[in-house]
Structure formats: structure tokens, C-alpha cells
N, C-alpha and C positions, 0 to 999 in steps of 0.2 A: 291465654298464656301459651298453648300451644303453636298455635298461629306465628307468635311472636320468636318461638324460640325456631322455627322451620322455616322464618324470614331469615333470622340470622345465623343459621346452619347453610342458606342458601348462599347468603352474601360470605361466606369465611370461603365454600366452598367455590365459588366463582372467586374470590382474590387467590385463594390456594392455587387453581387451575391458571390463571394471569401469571402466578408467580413462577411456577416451574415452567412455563414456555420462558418467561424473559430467563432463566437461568442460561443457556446457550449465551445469549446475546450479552451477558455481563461478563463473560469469563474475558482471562486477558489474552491477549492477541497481543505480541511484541514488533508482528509487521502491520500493523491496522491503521491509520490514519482516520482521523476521525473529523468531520466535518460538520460545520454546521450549515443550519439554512440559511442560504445565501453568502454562505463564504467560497472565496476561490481556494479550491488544492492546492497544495504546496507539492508538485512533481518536483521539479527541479529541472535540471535541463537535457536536453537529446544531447549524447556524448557521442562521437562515430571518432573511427579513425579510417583515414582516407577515404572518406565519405561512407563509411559502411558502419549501419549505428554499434554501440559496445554495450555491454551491460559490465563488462570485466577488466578491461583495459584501460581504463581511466578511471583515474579516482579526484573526488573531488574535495577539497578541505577548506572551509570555511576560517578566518582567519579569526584567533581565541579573543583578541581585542577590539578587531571592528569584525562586524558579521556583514556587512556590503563588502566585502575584502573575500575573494573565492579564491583559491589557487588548483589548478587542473594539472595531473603528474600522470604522464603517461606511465605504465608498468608494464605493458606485452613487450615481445621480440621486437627487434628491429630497434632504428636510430631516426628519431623526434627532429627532424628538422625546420617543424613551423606549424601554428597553430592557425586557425580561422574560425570567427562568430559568424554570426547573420545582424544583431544586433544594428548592422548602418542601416543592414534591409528592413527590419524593424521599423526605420527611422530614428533610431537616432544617429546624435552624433559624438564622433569620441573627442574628448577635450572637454565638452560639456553634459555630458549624459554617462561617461564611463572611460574607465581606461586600463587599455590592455597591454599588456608587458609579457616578453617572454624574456625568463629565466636564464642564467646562465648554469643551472643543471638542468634544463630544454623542460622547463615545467611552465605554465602560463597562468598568469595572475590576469584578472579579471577586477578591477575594485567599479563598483556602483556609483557614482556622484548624484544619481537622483532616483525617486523613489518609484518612477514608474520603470527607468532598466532593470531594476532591480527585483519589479512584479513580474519583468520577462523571462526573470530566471527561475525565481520561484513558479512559475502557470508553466513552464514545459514551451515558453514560445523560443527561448535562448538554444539555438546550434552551437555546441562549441565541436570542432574537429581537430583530429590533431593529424599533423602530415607527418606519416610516416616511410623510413627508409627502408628497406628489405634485402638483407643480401639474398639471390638468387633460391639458396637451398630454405630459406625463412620463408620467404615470398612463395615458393612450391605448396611449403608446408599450411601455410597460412590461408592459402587459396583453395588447397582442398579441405583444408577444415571447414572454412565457411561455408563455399560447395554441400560438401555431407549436411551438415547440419540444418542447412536449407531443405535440402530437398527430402531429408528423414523424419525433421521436426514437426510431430501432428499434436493437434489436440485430443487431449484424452479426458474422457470422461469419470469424475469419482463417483463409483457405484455401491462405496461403504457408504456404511450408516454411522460413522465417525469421524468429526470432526478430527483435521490433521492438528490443527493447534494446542485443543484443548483434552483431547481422548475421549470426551463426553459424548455419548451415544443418542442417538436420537429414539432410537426404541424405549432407554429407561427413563426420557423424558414422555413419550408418550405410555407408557405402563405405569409411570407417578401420578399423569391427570388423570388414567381408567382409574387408579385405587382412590382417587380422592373420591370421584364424581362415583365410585360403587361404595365410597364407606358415608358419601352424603345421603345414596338412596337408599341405604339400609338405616338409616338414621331416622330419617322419614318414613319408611315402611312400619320399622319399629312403634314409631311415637301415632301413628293410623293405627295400630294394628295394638296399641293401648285403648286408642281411643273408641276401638269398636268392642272393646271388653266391656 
């Protein structure tokens, strides 16, 4: 009977110990993309303006009724006078594989007509650029921004012991599996320390 109940003191306490490591990994993440095995990313596409990638300057909006239907709106300084894909470079071709339109508020629509353009947008293979104008004093400004940023922008390393997303600490997960795996061995000391009575 002992035996039995120190098997299964064992087994609660290895799933107890499995369960507080997976806690981290189930909390929610709002920016987390989630993949399976063997699926491809859904990046989206490289956005630059005048060939200088953006993470801010373009936005991109998917159209509410057909979702192969993109539209590209440039938002920084300066005046939008023409957009450019890579898409022909891709191979395809437009007419048959997608087609592109630019706006007459200088915004560019992109619509899909086949399902592999369409894998080129979602995998991060799809360029779109947009040409922009600059008056003089914008073009200063914008050049040294890019400038500074470049040559300031390092990688930095997170040396907390807290998740930024979730505030969950990685110590009171590790100080959860010592109190299980110390109240499983005092379980077991105890029920020994009967059995030598």
C-alpha cells in the first residue's frame, strides 16, 4: 500500500512540476503568432519607402469583403508619387497573377487573382515600395533621422527575470517546482520514517 501511494505521490508530483514550467508558455501574448509544424508564416510583406525598408510609414489594409484585395496608404512626410512590387520579379505576371492600381488619394491597391501571389504576400517574398517626394527641409529631416537611427540602433539584451508580456517571473516559477519537489520529498520521508516505526 505504501509503495503504491509513493508511486502516486511521484506521478502528481512530476505532472505538478510539467505543469508550472508550461505556465509561462500558455499565458497570452497579443503579438505571438503561432505556428504549426510545417506551416508557412504569415509575415506579410517588406514595406520600404524609396527603397528604405518602413516599419511606420505604410500601413497596410486588407479589404473587409475580399481578403486577396490589400490596399498600401502611405502616412509619413512628403508627397506619394508612385508605388513599386517585385512581384514580375517573383514571376509573375500582372493581368494574370494580380493587379496593381494606384489610387487616386496616392494609396496602392494590390488585389491577388491567384493563390500563389497571394502566398508571396503572406511569406514576406512581396516588395511593395512607395516613391516618395520630399520637399528639401522634409528630405534634411528624414535623412538624418534614418542616419541617427542606423548607426545608434544596437541590440540589447533582457537581463530581468520577467517576461515583458506577461509580468510572470521566472524565479516564482522556479521556487513553485522546489516547493512541490520539497513537499513530495517530505511526503516520502514522512511515510519511510512511518514505516521504520
Amino acid at each position: 500500500m505504501k509503495k503504491l501511494l509513493s508511486i502516486i505521490f511521484a506521478a502528481v508530483m512530476a505532472i505538478s512540476a510539467c505543469m508550472l514550467c508550461a505556465v509561462p508558455a500558455m499565458a497570452a501574448d497579443d503579438d505571438a503568432t503561432v505556428i504549426s509544424p510545417g506551416a508557412t508564416a504569415i509575415t506579410g510583406p517588406v514595406l520600404q519607402v524609396n527603397g528604405a525598408v518602413t516599419t511606420t510609414d505604410v500601413t497596410v489594409t486588407p479589404d473587409e469583403n475580399n481578403s486577396s484585395i490589400i490596399t498600401f496608404t502611405y502616412t509619413g512626410e512628403g508627397t506619394v508619387t508612385g508605388w513599386e512590387n517585385n512581384l514580375e520579379a517573383l514571376g509573375f505576371v500582372e493581368g494574370v497573377d494580380f493587379i496593381a492600381t494606384m489610387n487616386e488619394d496616392g494609396s496602392y491597391t494590390i488585389e491577388f487573382l491567384t493563390d500563389e501571389a497571394y502566398d508571396a504576400y503572406e511569406t514576406g517574398d512581396l516588395i511593395v515600395n512607395a516613391i516618395v517626394e520630399f520637399d528639401e527641409d522634409e528630405e534634411e529631416t528624414e535623412g538624418s533621422e534614418a542616419t541617427t537611427s542606423a548607426t545608434t540602433t544596437t541590440a540589447s539584451t533582457n537581463t530581468s527575470s520577467t517576461s515583458p508580456s506577461t509580468g510572470a517571473s521566472t524565479g516564482a516559477v522556479a521556487g513553485g517546482i522546489a516547493a512541490v519537489a520539497g513537499a513530495g520529498i517530505a511526503v516520502l520521508l514522512a511515510a519511510k520514517k512511518k514505516d521504520a516505526e
